[in-house]
C-alpha positions as CSV (number, residue, x, y, z in Angstrom):
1,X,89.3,107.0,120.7
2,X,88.1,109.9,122.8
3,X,90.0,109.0,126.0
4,X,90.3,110.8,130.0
5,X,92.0,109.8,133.3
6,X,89.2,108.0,135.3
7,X,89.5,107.4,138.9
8,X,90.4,103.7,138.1
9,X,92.5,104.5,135.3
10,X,92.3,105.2,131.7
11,X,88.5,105.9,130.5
12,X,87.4,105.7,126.7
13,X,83.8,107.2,125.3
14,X,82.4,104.6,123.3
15,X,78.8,103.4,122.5
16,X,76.6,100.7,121.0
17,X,75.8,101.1,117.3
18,X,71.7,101.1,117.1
19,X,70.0,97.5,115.9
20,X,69.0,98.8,112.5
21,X,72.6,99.9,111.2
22,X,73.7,97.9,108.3
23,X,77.1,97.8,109.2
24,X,78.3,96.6,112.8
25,X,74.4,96.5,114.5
26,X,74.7,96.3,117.7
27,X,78.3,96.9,118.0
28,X,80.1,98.9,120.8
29,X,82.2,101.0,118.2
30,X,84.2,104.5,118.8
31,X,82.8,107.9,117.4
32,X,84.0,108.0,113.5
33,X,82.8,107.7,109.8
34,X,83.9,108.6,106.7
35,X,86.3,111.0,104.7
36,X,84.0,113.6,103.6
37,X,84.9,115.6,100.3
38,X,84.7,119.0,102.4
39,X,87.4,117.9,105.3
40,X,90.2,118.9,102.5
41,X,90.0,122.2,103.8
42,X,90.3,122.0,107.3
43,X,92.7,124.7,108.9
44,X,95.7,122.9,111.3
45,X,97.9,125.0,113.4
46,X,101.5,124.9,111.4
47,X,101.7,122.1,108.7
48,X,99.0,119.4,108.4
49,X,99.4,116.1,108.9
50,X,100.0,113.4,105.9
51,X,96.7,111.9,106.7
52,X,95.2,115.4,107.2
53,X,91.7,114.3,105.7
54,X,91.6,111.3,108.0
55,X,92.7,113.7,111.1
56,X,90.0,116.2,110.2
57,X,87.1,113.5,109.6
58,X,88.0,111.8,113.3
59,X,87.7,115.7,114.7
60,X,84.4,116.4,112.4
61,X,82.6,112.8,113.3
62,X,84.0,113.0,117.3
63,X,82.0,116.2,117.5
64,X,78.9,115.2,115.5
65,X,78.8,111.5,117.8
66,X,79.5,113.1,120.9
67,X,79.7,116.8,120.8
68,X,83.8,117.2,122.2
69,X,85.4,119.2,119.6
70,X,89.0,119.0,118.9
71,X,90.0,122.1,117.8
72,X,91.9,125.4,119.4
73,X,92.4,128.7,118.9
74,X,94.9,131.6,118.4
75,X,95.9,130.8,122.0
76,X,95.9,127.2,121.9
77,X,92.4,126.9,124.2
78,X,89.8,124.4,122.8
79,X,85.9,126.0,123.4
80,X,84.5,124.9,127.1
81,X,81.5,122.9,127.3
82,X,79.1,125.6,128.0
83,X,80.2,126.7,124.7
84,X,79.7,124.0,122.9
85,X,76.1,122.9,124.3
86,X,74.5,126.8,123.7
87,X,72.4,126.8,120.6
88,X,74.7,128.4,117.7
89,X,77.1,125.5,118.4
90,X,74.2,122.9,118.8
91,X,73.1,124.4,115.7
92,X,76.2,124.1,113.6
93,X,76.6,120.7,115.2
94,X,73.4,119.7,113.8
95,X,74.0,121.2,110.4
96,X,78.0,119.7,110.0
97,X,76.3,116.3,111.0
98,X,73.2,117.2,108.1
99,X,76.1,117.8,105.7
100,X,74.7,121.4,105.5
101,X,78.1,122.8,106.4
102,X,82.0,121.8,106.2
103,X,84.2,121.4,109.5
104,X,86.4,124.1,107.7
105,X,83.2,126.5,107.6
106,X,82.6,125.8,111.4
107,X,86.0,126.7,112.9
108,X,87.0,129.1,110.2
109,X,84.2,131.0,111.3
110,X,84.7,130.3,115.0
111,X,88.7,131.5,114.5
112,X,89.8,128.0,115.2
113,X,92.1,125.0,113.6
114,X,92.9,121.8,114.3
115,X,96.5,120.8,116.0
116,X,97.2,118.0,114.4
117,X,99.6,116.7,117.7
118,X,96.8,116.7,119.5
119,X,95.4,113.4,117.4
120,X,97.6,110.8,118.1
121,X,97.9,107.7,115.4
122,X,97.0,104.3,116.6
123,X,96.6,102.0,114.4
124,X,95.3,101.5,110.6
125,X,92.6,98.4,110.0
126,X,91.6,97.4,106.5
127,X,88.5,95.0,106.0
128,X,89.3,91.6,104.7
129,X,88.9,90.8,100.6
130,X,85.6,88.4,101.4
131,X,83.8,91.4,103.4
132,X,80.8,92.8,101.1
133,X,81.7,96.5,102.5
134,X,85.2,97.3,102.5
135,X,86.9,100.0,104.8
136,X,90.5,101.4,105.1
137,X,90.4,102.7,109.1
138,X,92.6,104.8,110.8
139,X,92.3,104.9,114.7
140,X,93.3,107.7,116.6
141,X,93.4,109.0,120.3
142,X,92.2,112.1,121.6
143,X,92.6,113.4,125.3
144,X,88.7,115.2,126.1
145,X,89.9,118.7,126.2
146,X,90.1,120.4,129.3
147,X,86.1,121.7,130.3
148,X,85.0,119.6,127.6
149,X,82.2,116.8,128.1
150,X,81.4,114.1,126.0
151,X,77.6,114.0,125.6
152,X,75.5,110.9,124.7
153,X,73.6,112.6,121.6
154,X,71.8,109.2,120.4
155,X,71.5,109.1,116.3
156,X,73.9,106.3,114.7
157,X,74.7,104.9,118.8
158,X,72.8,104.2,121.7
159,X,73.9,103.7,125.7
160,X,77.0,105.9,125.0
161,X,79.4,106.1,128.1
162,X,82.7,106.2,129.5
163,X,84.2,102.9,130.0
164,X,87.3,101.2,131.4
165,X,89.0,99.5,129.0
166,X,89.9,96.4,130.8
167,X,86.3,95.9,131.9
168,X,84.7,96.5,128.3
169,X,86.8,93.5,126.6
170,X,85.6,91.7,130.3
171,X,82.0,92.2,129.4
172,X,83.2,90.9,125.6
173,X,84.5,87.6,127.0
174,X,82.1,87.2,128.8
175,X,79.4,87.7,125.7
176,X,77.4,90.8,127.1
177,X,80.0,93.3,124.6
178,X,79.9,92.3,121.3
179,X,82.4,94.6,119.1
180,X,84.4,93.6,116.0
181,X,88.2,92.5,116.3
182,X,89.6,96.4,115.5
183,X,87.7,97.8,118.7
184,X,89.0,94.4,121.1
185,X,92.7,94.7,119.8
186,X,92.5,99.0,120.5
187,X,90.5,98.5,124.1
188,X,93.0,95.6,125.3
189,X,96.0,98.1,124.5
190,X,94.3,101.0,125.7
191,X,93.8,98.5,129.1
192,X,97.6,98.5,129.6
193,X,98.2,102.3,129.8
194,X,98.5,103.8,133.6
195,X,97.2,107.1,132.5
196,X,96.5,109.2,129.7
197,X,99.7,110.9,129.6
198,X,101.4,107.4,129.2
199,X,99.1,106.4,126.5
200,X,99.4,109.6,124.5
201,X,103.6,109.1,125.1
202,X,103.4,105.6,123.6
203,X,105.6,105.8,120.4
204,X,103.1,104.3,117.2
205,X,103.2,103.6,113.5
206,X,100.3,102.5,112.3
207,X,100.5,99.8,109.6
208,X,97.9,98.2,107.5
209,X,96.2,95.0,109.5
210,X,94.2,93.0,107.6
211,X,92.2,90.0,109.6
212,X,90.5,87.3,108.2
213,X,89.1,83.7,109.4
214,X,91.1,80.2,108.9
215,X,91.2,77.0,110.3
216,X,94.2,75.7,112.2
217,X,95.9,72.3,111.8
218,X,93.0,71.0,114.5
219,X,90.4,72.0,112.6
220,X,89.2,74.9,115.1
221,X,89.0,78.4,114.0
222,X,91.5,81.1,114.1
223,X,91.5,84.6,113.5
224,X,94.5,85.6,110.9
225,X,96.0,88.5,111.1
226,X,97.6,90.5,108.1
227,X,100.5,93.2,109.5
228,X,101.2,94.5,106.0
229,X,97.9,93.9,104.3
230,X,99.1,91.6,101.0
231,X,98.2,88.3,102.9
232,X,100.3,85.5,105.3
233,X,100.2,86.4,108.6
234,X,100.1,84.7,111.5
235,X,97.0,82.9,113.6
236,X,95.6,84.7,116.4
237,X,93.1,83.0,119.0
């Protein structure tokens, strides 16, 4: 969750997942993906994090999706935006995104690493048993570095944009937004923050939450939610 101070608060760059995606269609998601085989070798300033494959696959995916890159060098400066828009970045950008290259070739080359601190864990969301595709998700936030822009760079999303958080789960309720429960829990607590710095202060350990659909003693729906990802749990609206 690539997040910025807005003049109305907190702002977080999100976008809507293209029609033709298998998974999510149509769904305002956050830039991410996969654990590829090559993140294992991602250089960190000082020791990596447990979940350093996860940290480095948010970094690699946040600058495929939307062309921010998360990354510093010797001096602790990430690249500037004009740096990251000229042609042998939009090139590597391209090729890391192809699979052609490895985020560990890209900053490696470019003398830069990946500050772990700077990727703040948010919360950890595992697909229920009944789902045909299965995912184990780890959320993180991300302050746009400083001269940075986030671009909208089409592929996987379409309409990307910074967004309020309150207004986005607005536009949900009010069936415009559609998203899946993950992105509504993470925008309504992104909604309470004042400011960036706040939200990046906010003290988190991410636990495995595992929803799933029930009916209540009524007979309406509820949305079940699983805080330690073996089953129980208790309904949510």
């Amino acid at each position: 969750m690539l997040v910025r101070d807005g003049a109305d608060g907190v702002e977080v760059f999100a976008f809507r997942r293209v029609p033709r995606m298998a998974f999510a269609p149509g769904m305002l998601v956050f830039p991410g993906g996969s654990v590829d085989p090559g993140d294992a070798g991602t250089p960190f300033v000082g020791e990596p994090a447990e979940d350093a494959a996860a940290v480095a696959a948010a970094v690699r995916e946040t600058f495929e999706e939307c062309g921010a890159l998360l990354a510093v060098d010797d001096s602790g400066a990430a690249p500037d935006a004009a740096t990251l828009a000229s042609p042998p970045w939009e090139e590597r950008r391209i090729r890391l995104a192809a699979g052609e290259l490895a985020l560990s070739d890209v900053l490696l080359d470019a003398g830069l690493a990946v500050r772990a601190g700077d990727m703040h864990p948010w919360a950890r969301w595992v697909t229920p048993p009944f789902e045909r595709r299965r995912f184990d998700t780890r959320f993180y936030v991300a302050a746009l570095p400083p001269a940075q822009e986030a671009r909208d760079l089409g592929g996987e999303g379409e309409r990307a944009a910074w967004l309020r958080p309150a207004a986005a789960v607005a536009e949900h309720a009010a069936g415009r937004l559609p998203m899946l429960p993950p992105t509504l829990v993470c925008l309504e607590e992104l909604a309470g923050a004042p400011d960036v710095a706040a939200l990046l202060a906010t003290p988190r350990t991410p636990r495995p939450v595992s929803p799933w659909v029930a009916r209540d003693g009524a007979g309406g729906l509820v949305l079940r939610i699983d805080l330690d990802g073996r089953g129980g749990g208790e309904p949510q609206p």
